[in-house]
N, C-alpha and C positions, 0 to 999 in steps of 0.2 A: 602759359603761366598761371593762367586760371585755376587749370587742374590740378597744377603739380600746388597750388596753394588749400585746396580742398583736400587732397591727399592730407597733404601735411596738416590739416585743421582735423581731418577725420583721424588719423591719427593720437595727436594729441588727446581726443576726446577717447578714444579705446583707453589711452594708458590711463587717462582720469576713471573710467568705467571698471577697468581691472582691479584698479588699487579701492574703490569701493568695495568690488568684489569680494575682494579678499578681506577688507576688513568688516565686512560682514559676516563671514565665513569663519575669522577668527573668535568674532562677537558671539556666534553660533555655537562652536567649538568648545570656548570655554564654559558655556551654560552646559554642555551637552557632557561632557567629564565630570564624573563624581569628582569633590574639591578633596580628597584623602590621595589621589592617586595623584593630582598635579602639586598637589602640595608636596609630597613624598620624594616627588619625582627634582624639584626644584630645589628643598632643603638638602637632596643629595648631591646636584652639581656644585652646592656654596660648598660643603663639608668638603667635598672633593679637590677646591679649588684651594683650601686652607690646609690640609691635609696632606696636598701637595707639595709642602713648605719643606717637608720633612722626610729625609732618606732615614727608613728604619734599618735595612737591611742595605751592605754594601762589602762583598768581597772580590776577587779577582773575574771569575765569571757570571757576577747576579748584583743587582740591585732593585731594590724596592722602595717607595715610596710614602706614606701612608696613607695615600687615595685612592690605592685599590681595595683598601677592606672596606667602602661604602660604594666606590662607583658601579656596582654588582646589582646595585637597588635600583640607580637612572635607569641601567639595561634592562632590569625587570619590569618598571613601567612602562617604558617604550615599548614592547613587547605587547605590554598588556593593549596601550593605543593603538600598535601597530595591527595586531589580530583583531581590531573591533571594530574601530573608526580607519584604517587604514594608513598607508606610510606617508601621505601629505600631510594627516592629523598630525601624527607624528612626531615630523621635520617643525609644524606649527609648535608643537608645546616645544621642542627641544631648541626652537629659537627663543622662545619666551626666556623661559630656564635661562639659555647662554644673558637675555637683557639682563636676568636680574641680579643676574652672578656679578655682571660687571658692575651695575648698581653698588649692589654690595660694596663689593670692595672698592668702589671711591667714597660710600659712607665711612667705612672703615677707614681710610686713607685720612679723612677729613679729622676724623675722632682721633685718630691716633697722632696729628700734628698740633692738635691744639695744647695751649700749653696749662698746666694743673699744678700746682702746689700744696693740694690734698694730700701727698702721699706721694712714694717713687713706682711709676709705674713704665718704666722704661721697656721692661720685659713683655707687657700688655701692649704696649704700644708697636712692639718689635712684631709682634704678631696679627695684631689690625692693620699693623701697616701694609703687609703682605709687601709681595715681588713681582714689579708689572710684567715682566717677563713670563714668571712663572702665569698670569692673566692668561698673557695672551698665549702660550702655548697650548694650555688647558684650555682656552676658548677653541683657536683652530682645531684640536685634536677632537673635541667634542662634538662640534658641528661635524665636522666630515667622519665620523665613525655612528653619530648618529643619522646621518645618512644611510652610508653603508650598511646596519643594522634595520633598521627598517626595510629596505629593498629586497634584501635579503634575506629576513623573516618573511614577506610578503613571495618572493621569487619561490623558496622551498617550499613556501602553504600550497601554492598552486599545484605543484605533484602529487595533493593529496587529492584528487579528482571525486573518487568515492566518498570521501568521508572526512570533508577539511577541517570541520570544528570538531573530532574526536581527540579523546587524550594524545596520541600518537602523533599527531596533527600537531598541536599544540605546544609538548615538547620538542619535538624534533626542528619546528623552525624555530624557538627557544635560544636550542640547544645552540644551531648554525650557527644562527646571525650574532648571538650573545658571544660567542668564540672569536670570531672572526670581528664581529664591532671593536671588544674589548683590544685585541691583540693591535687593531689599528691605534686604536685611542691611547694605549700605553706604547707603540712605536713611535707614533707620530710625537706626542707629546717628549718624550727622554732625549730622542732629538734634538727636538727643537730648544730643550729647558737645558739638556745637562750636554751634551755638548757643540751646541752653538751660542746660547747666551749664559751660561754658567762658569764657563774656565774663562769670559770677557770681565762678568760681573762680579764673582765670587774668588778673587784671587787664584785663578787657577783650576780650582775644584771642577772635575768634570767625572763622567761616565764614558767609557770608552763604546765602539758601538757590540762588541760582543756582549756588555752588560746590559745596554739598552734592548738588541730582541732579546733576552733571556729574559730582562727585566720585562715584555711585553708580551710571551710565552708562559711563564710563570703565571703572571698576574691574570691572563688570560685564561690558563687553568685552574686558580684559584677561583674566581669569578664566577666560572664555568660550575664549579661543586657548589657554591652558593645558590645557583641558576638552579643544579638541579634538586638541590638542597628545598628550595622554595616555592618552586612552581606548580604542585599543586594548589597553593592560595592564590597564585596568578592566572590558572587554570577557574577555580570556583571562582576568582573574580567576574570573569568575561562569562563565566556559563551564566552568573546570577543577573548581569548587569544584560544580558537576551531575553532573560527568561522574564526581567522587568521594563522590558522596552526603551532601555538608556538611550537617548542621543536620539531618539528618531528626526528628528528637527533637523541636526546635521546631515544622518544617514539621508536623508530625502532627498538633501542640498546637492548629495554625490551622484544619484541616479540621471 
């Protein structure tokens, strides 16, 4: 009995030791990321999250959204953390990001129920109000495609044996993981938004699922030309931020 109460005491004391860990490691983290890329990176999951309100594009085989012409940017910073600081950094910022998405939109939520007699602001409010559904779709879709993204930039770098931090390098696990993150992130999410809680919440209104992968194939190649659109600055990022010893504090943490 003795034992098995020491176990369990030793135990409990490891999960206290990890969760220090880690918020140590977070605390490290964000000292260790120039504030331009986590900032970039975070204003683009709220834009995404708001932008998602709104189907631009909707015929028999395609739908679009309007949170694939900024979600192009999350993937490009993730990219950027995942080549430098690696995919736990990563998964760190891109949990961050999903807190304060949600933040967000319950300030928004709050502001947009209070009541005003300045003016009719109905239409403003229709849109802070946002759609918890739409939340949480775009939450799950994010986390698990910024997963996948990450891995998967880091899985293809590794092939480059010779010459990992080369241009070649750099784009090609870009290219991958930005394709294959994106197309997750706008499957998972059209699903889950337009037809499982959309034809509940919205009278009907849905996406059928041959819309949904076109609508995650598309967006996923548009994304992808922005990817390659950009990425020489995402390339001079990481070469500058070596050449200036960024992050050593965390990198050390990693060894």
């Amino acid at each position: 009995m003795k034992s098995i109460a020491l176990k369990q005491e030793n135990k409990g004391f490891n999960l206290v030791k990890w969760i220090k860990r880690e918020k140590e490691e977070m605390e490290v983290l964000m000292r260790s990321i120039p504030a331009t890329v986590v900032s970039l990176f975070v204003v683009s999951v709220i834009c995404m999250n708001l932008l998602a309100n709104k189907t631009i594009v909707q015929n028999d085989w395609i739908a679009l959204d309007g949170g694939f012409l900024v979600s192009w940017l999350s993937f490009m910073c993730m990219d950027i953390i995942t080549k430098y600081f690696g995919p736990r950094a990563s998964n760190k910022v891109a949990l961050l990001a999903a807190a304060v998405n949600v933040l967000t939109y319950f300030i928004f939520y709050i502001v947009s129920i209070i009541p005003s007699e300045a003016a009719d602001y109905t239409a403003l409010n229709s849109i802070l109000g946002g759609t918890w559904f739409i939340l949480l779709g775009s939450t799950i879709a994010f986390l698990a495609s910024a997963v996948i993204n990450s891995f998967i930039n880091r899985a293809v770098g590794a092939l480059f044996v010779k010459n990992p931090d080369g241009k070649l390098a750099f784009a090609t696990q870009a290219y991958v993981s930005t394709f294959i993150g994106q197309f997750m992130d706008n499957l998972i999410f059209s699903v889950l938004v337009f037809t499982i809680f959309a034809p509940i919440f919205w009278d009907g209104f849905h996406w059928t699922i041959l819309q949904c992968i076109t609508c995650a194939l598309t967006g996923a190649v548009a994304e992808l030309l922005m990817e390659v659109l950009f990425w020489p600055f995402a390339y001079r990022t990481v070469s500058k931020w070596k050449r200036l010893g960024i992050g050593k504090e965390y990198l050390e943490m990693q060894k």
